[in-house]
C-alpha positions in Angstrom: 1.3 16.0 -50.8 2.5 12.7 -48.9 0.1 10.0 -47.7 1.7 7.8 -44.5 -0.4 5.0 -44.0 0.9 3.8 -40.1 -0.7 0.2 -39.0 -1.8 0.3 -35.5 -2.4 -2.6 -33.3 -4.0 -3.4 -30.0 -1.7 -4.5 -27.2 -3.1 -8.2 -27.8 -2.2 -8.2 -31.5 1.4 -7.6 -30.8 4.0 -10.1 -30.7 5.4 -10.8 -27.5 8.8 -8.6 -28.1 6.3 -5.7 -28.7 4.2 -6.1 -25.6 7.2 -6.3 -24.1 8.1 -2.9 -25.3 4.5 -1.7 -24.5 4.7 -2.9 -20.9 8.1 -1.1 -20.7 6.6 1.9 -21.5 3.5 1.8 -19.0 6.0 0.7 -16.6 7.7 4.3 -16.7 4.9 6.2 -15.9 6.3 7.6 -12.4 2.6 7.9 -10.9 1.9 4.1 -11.3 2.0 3.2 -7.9 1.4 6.9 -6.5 -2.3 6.8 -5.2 -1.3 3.1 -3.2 1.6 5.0 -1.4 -0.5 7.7 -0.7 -3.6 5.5 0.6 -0.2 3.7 2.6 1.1 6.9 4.1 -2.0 8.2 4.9 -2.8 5.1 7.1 0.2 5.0 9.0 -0.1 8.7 9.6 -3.3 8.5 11.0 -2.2 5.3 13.1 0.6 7.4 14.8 -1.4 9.9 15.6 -4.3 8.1 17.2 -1.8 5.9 18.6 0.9 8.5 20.3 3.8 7.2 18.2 5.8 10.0 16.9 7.9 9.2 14.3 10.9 11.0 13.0 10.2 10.0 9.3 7.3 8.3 7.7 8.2 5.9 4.8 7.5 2.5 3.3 10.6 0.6 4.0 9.4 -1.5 7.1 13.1 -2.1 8.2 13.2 2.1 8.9 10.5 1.7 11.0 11.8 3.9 14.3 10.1 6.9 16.3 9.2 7.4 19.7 6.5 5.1 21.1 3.9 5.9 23.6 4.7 4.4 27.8 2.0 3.1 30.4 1.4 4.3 33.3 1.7 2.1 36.0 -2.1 0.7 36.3 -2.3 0.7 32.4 -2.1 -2.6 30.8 -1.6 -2.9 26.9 -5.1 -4.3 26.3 -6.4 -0.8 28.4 -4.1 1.3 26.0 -5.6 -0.6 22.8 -9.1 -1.1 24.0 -8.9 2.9 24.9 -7.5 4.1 21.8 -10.1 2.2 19.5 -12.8 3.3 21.1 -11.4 6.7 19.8 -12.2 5.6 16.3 -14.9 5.9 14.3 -17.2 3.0 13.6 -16.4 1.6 10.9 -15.0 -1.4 8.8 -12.0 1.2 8.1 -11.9 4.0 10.8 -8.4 5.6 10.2 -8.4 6.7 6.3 -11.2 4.6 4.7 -9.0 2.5 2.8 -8.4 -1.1 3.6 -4.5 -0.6 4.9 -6.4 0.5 7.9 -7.7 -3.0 8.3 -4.1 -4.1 8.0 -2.6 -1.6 11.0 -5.6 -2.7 13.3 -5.4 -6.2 13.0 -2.2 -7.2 15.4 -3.9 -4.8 17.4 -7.3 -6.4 17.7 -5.5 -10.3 18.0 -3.6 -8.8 21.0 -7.1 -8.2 22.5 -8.1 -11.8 21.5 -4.7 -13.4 22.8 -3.8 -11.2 26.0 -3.4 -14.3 28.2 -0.6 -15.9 25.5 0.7 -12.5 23.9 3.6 -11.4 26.1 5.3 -8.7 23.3 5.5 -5.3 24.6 3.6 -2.7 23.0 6.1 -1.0 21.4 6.3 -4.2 19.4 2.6 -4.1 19.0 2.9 -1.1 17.4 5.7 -1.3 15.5 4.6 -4.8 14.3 1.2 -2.8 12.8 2.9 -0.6 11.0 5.3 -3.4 9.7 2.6 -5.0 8.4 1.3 -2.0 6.6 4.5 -1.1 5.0 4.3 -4.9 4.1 1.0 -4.7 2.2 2.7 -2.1 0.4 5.3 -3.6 -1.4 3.3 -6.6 -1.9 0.6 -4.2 -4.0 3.3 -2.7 -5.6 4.7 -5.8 -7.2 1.0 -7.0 -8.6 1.1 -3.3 -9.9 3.9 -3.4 -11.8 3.6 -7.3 -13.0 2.7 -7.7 -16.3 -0.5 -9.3 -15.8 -1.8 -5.8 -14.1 0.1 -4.1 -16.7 -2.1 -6.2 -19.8 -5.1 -5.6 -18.2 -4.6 -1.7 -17.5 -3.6 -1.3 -21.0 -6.2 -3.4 -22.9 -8.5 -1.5 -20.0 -7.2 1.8 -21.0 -7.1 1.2 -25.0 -4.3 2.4 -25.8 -2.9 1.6 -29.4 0.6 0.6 -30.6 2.6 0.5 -33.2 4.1 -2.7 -34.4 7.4 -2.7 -32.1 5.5 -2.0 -29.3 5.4 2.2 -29.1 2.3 3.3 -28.1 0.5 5.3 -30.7 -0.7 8.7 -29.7 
């Protein structure tokens, strides 16, 4: 019979080559980022809909932002068309999903309401410029997920264990 004695180390006992390693590995977990682009989706699906935007495909990349966006009718001004469709909502701090990206699509919406004598965009803009900013929000969480400062703390969170050069120890 064999004895292997194997040294395992905490990410914060490694040197930095091996954390190195150890963040490389967290980094490849494909569902990293999943739940935030769900939570992100999500949002801007329920925007378009209680909005009247239909677009063709619903992604992340705010420069492929295109669909079709809803007209006024002649005696409709854009702050009617907002003030109408939030009323829709439900009360509360985040009415579309529950998540805070909702905050984030409502929030050109709501300064148009308090700057209708000085905002001149159209509402397609308005809309558009919503969803922007969602899409935005996005890929700003997803770089603090994957830096290595979230990446430390969700490991030492998570306790995983490594071995000297930075493979995780299972």
């Amino acid at each position: 019979m064999k004895t292997v004695r194997i040294e395992i180390y905490e990410f914060s006992e490694l040197s930095p080559k091996s954390q190195e390693n150890a963040r490389d590995w967290y980094r490849q977990d494909p569902h990293l980022a999943e739940h935030v682009a769900e939570e992100c989706l999500d949002t801007i699906k329920e925007f378009c809909k209680s909005f009247r935007i239909r677009y063709r495909d619903i992604c992340l990349d705010p420069q492929e932002i295109s669909g079709e966006f809803p007209e006024l009718s002649d005696d409709e001004t854009i702050g009617d068309f907002i003030r109408e469709r939030l009323a829709r909502l439900p009360k509360s701090p985040y009415p579309l999903t529950g998540c805070f990206y909702d905050e984030i699509a409502l929030d050109p919406l709501n300064e148009h309401l308090d700057n209708t004598s000085t905002d001149s965009r159209e509402l397609r803009d308005i809309l558009k410029n919503s969803v922007y900013d969602v899409c935005l929000a996005f890929q700003r969480e997803q770089t603090e997920i994957y830096s290595d400062s979230s990446i430390d703390e969700m490991i030492s969170i998570n306790e995983y264990s490594f071995t000297a050069d930075g493979r995780v120890y299972r």
